[in-house]
C-alpha positions in Angstrom: 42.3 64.4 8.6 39.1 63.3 10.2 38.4 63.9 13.9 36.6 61.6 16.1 33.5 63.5 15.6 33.4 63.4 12.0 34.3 59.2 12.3 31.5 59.0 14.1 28.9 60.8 11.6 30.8 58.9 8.6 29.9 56.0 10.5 26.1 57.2 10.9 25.7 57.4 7.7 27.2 54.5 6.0 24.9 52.7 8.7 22.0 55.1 7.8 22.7 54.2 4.1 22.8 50.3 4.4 19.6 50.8 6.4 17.8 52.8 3.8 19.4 49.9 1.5 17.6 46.9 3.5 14.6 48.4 4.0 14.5 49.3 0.0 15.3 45.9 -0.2 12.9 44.7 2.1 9.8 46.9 0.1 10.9 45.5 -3.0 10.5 42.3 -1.6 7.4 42.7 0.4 6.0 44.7 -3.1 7.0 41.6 -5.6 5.7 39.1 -3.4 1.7 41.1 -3.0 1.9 41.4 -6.9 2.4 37.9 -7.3 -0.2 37.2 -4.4 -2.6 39.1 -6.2 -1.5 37.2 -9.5 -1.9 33.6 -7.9 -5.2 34.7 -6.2 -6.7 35.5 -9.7 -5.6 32.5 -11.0 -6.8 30.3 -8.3 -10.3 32.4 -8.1 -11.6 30.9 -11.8 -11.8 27.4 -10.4 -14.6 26.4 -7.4 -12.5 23.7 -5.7 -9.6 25.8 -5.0 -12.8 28.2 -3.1 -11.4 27.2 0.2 -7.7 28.2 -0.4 -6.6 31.6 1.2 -3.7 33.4 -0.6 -1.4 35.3 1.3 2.7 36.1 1.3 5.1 35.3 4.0 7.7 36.8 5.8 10.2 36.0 3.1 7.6 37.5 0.7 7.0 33.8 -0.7 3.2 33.3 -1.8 1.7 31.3 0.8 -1.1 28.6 0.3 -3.3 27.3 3.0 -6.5 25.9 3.9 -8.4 22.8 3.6 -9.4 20.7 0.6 -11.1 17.4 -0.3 -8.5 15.3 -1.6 -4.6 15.2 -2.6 -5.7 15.3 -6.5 -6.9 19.3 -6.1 -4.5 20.0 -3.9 -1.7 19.0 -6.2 -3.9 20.8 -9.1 -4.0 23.8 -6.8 -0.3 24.0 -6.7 0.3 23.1 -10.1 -1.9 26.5 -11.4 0.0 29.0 -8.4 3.3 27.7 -9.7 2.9 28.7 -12.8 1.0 31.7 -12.4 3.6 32.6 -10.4 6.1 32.0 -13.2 8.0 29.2 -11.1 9.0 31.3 -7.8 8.4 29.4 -5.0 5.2 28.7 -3.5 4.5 27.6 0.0 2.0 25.3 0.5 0.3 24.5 3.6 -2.9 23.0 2.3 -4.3 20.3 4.1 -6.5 17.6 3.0 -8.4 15.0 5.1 -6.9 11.7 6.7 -8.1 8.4 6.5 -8.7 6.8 9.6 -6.4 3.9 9.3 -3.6 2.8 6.3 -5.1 -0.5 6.1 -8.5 1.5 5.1 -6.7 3.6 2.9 -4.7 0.9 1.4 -8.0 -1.1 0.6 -9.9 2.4 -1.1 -6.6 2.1 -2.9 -6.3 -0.9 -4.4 -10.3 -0.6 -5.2 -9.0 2.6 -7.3 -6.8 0.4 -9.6 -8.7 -2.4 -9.3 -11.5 -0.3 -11.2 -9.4 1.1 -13.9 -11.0 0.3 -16.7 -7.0 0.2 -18.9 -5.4 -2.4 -16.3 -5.2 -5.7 -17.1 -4.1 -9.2 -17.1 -0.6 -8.4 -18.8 -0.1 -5.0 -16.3 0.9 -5.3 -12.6 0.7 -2.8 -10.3 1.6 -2.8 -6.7 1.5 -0.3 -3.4 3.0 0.8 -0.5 1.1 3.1 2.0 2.4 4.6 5.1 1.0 7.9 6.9 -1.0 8.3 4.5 1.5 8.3 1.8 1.1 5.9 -1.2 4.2 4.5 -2.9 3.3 2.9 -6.9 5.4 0.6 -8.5 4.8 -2.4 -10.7 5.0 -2.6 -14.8 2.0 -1.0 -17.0 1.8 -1.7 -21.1 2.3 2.1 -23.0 -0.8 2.4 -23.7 -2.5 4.6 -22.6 -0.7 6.5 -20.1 -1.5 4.1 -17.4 1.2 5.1 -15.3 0.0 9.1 -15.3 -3.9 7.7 -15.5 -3.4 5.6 -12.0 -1.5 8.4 -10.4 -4.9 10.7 -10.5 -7.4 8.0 -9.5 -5.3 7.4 -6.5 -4.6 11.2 -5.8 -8.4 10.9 -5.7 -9.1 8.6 -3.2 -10.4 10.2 0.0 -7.5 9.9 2.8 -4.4 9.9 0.4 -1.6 12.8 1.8 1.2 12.3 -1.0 1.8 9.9 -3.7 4.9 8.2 -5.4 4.5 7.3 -8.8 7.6 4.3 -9.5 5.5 2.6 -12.1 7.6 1.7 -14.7 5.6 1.9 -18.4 7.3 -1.0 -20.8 8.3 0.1 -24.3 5.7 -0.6 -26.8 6.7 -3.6 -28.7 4.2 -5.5 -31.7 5.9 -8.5 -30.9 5.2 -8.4 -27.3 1.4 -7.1 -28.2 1.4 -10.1 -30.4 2.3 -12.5 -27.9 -0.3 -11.2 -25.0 -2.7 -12.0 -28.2 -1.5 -15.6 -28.0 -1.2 -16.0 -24.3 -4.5 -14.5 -23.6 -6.2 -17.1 -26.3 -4.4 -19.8 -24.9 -4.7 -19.3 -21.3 -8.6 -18.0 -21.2 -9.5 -20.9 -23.1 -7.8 -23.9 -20.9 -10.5 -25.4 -18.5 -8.7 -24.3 -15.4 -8.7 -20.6 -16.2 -11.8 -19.8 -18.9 -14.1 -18.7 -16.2 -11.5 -15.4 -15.5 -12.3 -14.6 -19.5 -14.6 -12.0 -18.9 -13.2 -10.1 -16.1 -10.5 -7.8 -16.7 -8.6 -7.7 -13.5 -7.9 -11.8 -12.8 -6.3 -12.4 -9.3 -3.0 -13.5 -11.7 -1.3 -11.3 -13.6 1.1 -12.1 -16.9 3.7 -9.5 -17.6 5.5 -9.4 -21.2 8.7 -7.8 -21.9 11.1 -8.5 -24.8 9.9 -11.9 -24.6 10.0 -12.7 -21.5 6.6 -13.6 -19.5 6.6 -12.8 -15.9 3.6 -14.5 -13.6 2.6 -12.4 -10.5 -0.8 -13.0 -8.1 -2.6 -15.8 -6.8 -4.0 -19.1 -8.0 -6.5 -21.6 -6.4 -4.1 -24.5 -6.0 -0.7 -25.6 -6.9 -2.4 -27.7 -10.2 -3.6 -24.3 -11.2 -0.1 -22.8 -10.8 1.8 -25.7 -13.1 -1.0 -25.1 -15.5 -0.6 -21.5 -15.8 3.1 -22.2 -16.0 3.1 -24.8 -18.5 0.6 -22.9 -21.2 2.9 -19.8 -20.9 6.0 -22.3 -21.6 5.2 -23.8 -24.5 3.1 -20.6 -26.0 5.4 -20.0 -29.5 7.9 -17.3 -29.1 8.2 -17.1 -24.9 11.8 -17.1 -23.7 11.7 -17.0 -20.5 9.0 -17.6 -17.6 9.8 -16.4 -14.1 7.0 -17.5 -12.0 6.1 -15.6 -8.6 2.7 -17.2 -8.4 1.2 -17.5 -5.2 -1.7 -20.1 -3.9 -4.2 -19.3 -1.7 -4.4 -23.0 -0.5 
């Protein structure tokens, strides 16, 4: 039978013993998390735009990124690399990049990024959302190439931009949807109205095909220009359907 005195030393040492435990625990911890510190740093070191990142581990022993960088498309690229040097524990990140000094700015650098992709075109469609910084895609993209993936870096690249949402949806490849952006693009390039957009490969219109069905986005000079566009579409052989969301700027 136990006396008090001997209750109170069991007591002291299961308590010394959890202790002992946690504080194991806690080197363990503090140990794992400097070895993959000192994993993600060597990884990160090989590459001179992640030069401003400092490597460090937290109080939860979770590698910790931070510093400043030029834009969101090496930040992202930053994290990428410490993830999987890291072999997919979590990384804290707490990189910053620079702001723009307005979203109506940022919106315009924007929109001159996909405007200059050299892969968008008259039968892609593409449009944007920003907010704080934060740029929201969506729209409709042929397959090929990987516009969807291709857009998402220019704009990551643009000076200002803090996160982006890729929505874009990329339509199934189809030859008889190729073969009817073949037609359309003959047809409507070679009306009067619309020959002299020919040569440029982001018209202010936009002509979206999809099992058949031909959808008109943008802006036209006039509503003439609008039942044109409309009418060649219509009776081009093998449309089903045309929903026109043409707009006019007078």
């Amino acid at each position: 039978m136990l006396s008090q005195h001997g209750v109170s030393r069991s007591l002291t040492q299961v308590a010394l013993a959890v202790a002992l435990v946690a504080n194991a625990s806690a080197v363990g911890i503090a140990q794992s998390g400097t070895v993959r510190r000192d994993v993600v740093a060597r990884a990160l070191a090989g590459e001179s735009d992640f030069r401003n990142i400092e490597v460090s581990v937290d109080d939860d022993g979770r590698v910790l990124l931070t510093g400043d960088l030029p834009v969101l498309w090496v930040k992202l690229r930053a994290i990428k690399a410490a993830l999987e040097a890291a072999g997919g524990q979590e990384i804290v990140s707490e990189l910053r990049v620079p702001r723009a000094e307005s979203d109506q700015a940022l919106a315009e650098a924007v929109t001159e990024a996909i405007q200059r992709y050299a892969y968008y075109t008259v039968f892609d469609d593409i449009s944007g959302l920003v907010k704080d910084g934060a740029v929201t895609l969506s729209g409709r993209v042929t397959a090929v190439p990987d516009k969807a993936n291709d857009l998402t870096e220019r704009v990551a690249r643009v000076l200002g931009v803090q996160d982006i949402q890729n929505q874009i949806e990329t339509m199934t490849g189809s030859p008889s949807d190729d073969e009817l952006r073949f037609r359309l693009a003959r047809r409507i390039f070679g009306h009067p109205s619309f020959e002299r957009f020919g040569n440029r490969p982001n018209p202010p219109f936009h002509v979206v095909v999809e099992n058949g069905i031909v959808t008109l986005v943008g802006y036209v000079q006039s509503r003439t220009e609008m039942l044109e566009l409309q009418e060649i579409v219509a009776f081009t052989s093998g449309i089903l359907r045309v929903d026109n969301q043409l707009e006019t700027l007078r």
